[in-house]
C-alpha positions, 0 to 999 in steps of 0.5 A: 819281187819280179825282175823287172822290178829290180831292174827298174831299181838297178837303173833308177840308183844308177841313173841317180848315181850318174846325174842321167836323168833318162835311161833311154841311153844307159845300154844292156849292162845297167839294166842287168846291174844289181843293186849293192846293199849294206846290211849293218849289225843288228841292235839286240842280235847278240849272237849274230844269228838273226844277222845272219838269217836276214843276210842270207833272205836279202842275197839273190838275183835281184840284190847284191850285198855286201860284205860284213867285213867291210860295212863293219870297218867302214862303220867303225870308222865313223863311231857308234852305229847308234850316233851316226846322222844321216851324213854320216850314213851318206860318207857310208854310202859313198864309201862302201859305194852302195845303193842302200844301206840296211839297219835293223833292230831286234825286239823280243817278247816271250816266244815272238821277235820283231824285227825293225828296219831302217832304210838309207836309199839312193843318198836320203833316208826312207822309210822302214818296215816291221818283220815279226817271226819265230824262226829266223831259219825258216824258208818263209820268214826269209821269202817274205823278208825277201820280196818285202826288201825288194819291194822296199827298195824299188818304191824308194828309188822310184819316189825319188825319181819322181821328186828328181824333175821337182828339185831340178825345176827349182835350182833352174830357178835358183839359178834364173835369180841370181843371174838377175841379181847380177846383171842388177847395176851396183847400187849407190850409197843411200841418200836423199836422191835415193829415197826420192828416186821413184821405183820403176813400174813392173820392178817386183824385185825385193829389195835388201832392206825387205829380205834383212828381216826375214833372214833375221827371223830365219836367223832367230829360229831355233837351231835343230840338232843333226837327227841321229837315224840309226835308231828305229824311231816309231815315226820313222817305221811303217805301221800297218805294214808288218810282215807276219813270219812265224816260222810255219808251214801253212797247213797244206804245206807241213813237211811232216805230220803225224797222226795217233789215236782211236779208230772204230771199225764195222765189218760185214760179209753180204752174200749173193746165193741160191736160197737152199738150207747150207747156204752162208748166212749175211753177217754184220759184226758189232763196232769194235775199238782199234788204234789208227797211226798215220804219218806223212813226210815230204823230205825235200820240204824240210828245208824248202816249202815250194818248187815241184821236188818239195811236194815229193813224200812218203806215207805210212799207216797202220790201224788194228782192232784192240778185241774182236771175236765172233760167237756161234752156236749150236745143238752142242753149245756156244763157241767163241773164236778171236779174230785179228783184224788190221791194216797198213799201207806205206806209199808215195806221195805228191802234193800239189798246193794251191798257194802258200796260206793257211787257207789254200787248197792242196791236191795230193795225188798217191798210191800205196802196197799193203795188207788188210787181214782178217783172220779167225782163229778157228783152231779155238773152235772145238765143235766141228759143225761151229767151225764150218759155219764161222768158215761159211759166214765169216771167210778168213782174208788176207788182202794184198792191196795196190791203192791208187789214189787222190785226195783234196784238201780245201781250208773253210777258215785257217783252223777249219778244213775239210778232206775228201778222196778215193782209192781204187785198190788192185787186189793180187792177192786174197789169201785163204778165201781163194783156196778149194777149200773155201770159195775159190777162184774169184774175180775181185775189185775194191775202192775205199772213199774217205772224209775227214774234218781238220782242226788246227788247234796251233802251227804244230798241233791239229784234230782229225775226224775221219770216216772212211768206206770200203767195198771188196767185191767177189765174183766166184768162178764156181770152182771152190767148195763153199761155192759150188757144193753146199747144195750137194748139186755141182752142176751149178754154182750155189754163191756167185758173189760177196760184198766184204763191206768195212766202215770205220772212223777214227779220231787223232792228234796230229803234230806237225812240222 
């Protein structure tokens, strides 16, 4: 609810309050006043939690509310909350000098709550509304509760402006007719000459006798018993309008999720080389198994879901392969050597949300440090000619990696979301495929672009399906052995460049909070 909103309720109840019909004249400090609100207990919160909850949604700059104290001394003195009319709520009104007076009811039903509000705004009853949540405490169900307050309030004080004009236009009526009556001269006793007394033209007055009956019949009706209002009657609650708060972040805002499961992962090594016999071999590996874990946390939305601070965070992630070897073989025999492959990353993170509904998009801009290794074992190798070549066509790496990145989220449906990004990656380091004796120094880049389908199964659990590329480039000074001396001719650079390519997917569960 914007302030002017408010402000135009401030000055509706006290221009209400004052009998100023205009607000032309009311000056700066009304237009600045804030609405004063009396919340009542709530029928069913036997805790107070709830009361709680809904007094700390309704404090801010468009509301001011009352202390429980004193509305529940002034309730007290009036009986039980669940008797009082709406005379009653009126003396609660003058007493408490409030704007409004707020009463509630709580409902639950297995996991779910509703709660009902009814509305006694600027001397009448109004209209109320339904609230449905999980999570009292929750940021969201106190926002919505919040605006829909607001809302609320504001509407009725302008209804009742504009039915002000209505009631005054009749008591000047009202008024006009008595004035009438008295300067009508007083009647004499009935008789004869009365009933032969013809009625003046024009005189469209009623007489006593014509008005006897109706007040007869008015006086026969049935008289209605005082309506108790503290209870939430259905006609007295708006339908079709309840506000959903179940307590959840929609998905582009969660404030922690963690992702565990599978991951698969294909490397290969693409060699650019002269043609000679010793030159390395291109090599793509099997598919090999691993496990992924990720994890996101924006601390400063534990508690809140908007504002730029709440979109601040940190990242991990970490997958390895479960078995990996590589086979030779030669004139002697076959040789096998293990290999370690893995990956982690931790970063920072920003998120930028488009909206706060399960169906919003979100932007989330990052950058990480990390390693990416893969190391064969080569000391498993017994054969001499099978070492060289596992060297020659599978180089040991070990990547320090700086990954700027970004990545967007855009929601198809509310269980349905597709994400898509990139990362450029800073490489200082290569490890031992940078020493003299394997290919030495070498200029090096490398991007990873990535996809990845979202299912949310709830508000705490998902699915995620990923895919993701990644390109390591090398281009060799020619200053290393396996890069200028397999031919036995130094004079010119026998590999200029290898493409270490990994493509990977993985399969998790997430929960989120």
């Amino acid at each position: 609810m914007t302030r002017p909103l408010a402000v135009v309720f401030a000055v509706s109840l006290i221009s209400g309050i004052t009998g100023i019909s205009g607000i032309s004249g009311l000056g700066s400090s009304v237009a600045h006043a804030r609405p004063k609100v009396a919340l009542t207990q709530i029928e069913g919160d036997t805790t107070g939690d709830v009361h709680d909850a809904v007094a700390e949604a309704l404090e801010g700059s468009e509301l001011s509310l009352i202390g429980s104290k004193e509305v529940n001394r002034a309730v007290d003195k009036l009986g039980d909350l669940a008797d009082l009319t709406e005379k009653d709520f009126k003396k609660l009104a003058n007493e408490l000098e409030a704007d409004a007076i707020v009463l509630g009811k709580l409902d639950k039903a297995g996991g779910a709550k509703t709660l009902r509000f009814r509305l006694y705004v600027h001397k009448k009853m109004t209209k109320g509304f339904t609230v449905s949540f999980k999570d009292a405490k929750s940021e969201k169900f106190r926002s919505l509760l919040h605006d829909k307050m607001v809302d609320k309030l504001s509407a009725a004080a302008s209804d009742d402006d504009e039915e002000r004009p209505a009631r005054k236009r009749d008591d000047d009526e009202a008024v006009a007719r008595k004035d009438r009556k008295d300067r009508r001269p007083a009647r004499r006793a009935r008789g004869d000459d009365d009933e032969e007394r013809p009625r003046k033209s024009g005189d469209d007055e009623q007489s006593d006798d014509d008005e006897r009956p109706a007040r007869k019949r008015d006086d026969d009706a049935p008289r209605r018993s005082k309506k108790k209002v503290a209870a939430a009657d259905e006609d007295d609650v708006e339908t079709g309008l309840a506000v959903r708060a179940d307590g959840t972040r929609a998905a582009n805002r969660v404030a922690a999720r963690v992702d565990a499961g599978v991951s698969v992962v294909q490397r290969s090594f693409k060699f650019n080389a002269n043609d000679f016999p010793q030159k390395p071999q291109n090599l793509t590996l099997s598919p090999v198994p691993g496990a992924r874990f990720e994890a996101e946390v924006y601390p400063l939305a534990l508690g809140k879901t908007s504002g730029p601070a709440a979109g601040l965070g940190l990242s991990v992630e970490y997958d390895r392969t479960l078995a990996l070897s590589l086979v030779t073989s030669n004139n002697m025999g076959t040789y096998t050597a293990p290999v370690k492959q893995s990956r982690y990353s931790i970063g920072v993170r920003y998120r930028i949300g488009f909206g706060n509904t399960d169906t919003s998009p979100s932007v989330t801009l990052g950058a990480g440090y990390g390693k990416r290794l893969f190391s064969v074992d080569l000391a498993q190798v017994t054969n001499e000619q099978a070492q060289d070549e596992l060297a020659r066509d599978a180089p040991s790496t070990e990547y320090t990696v700086i990954d700027p990145g970004v990545s967007l989220r855009f929601p198809v449906t509310r269980a349905v979301a597709f994400v898509a990004g990139g990362r450029g990656m800073v490489i200082p380091r290569t490890g031992p495929i940078q020493k003299g004796t394997s290919y030495g120094r070498a200029k090096v880049f490398g991007a990873q672009a990535f996809a990845a389908l979202d299912v949310v199964l709830s508000a705490r659990f998902a699915l995620r399906f990923s895919g993701d590329f990644v390109q390591i480039g090398y281009t060799f000074e020619g200053v290393g052995k396996l890069s200028n001396g397999l031919d036995g001719n130094n004079d010119s650079p026998d590999v200029g460049g290898l493409a270490d390519r990994s493509i990977g997917g993985a399969a998790t569960l997430a929960v989120m909070y």
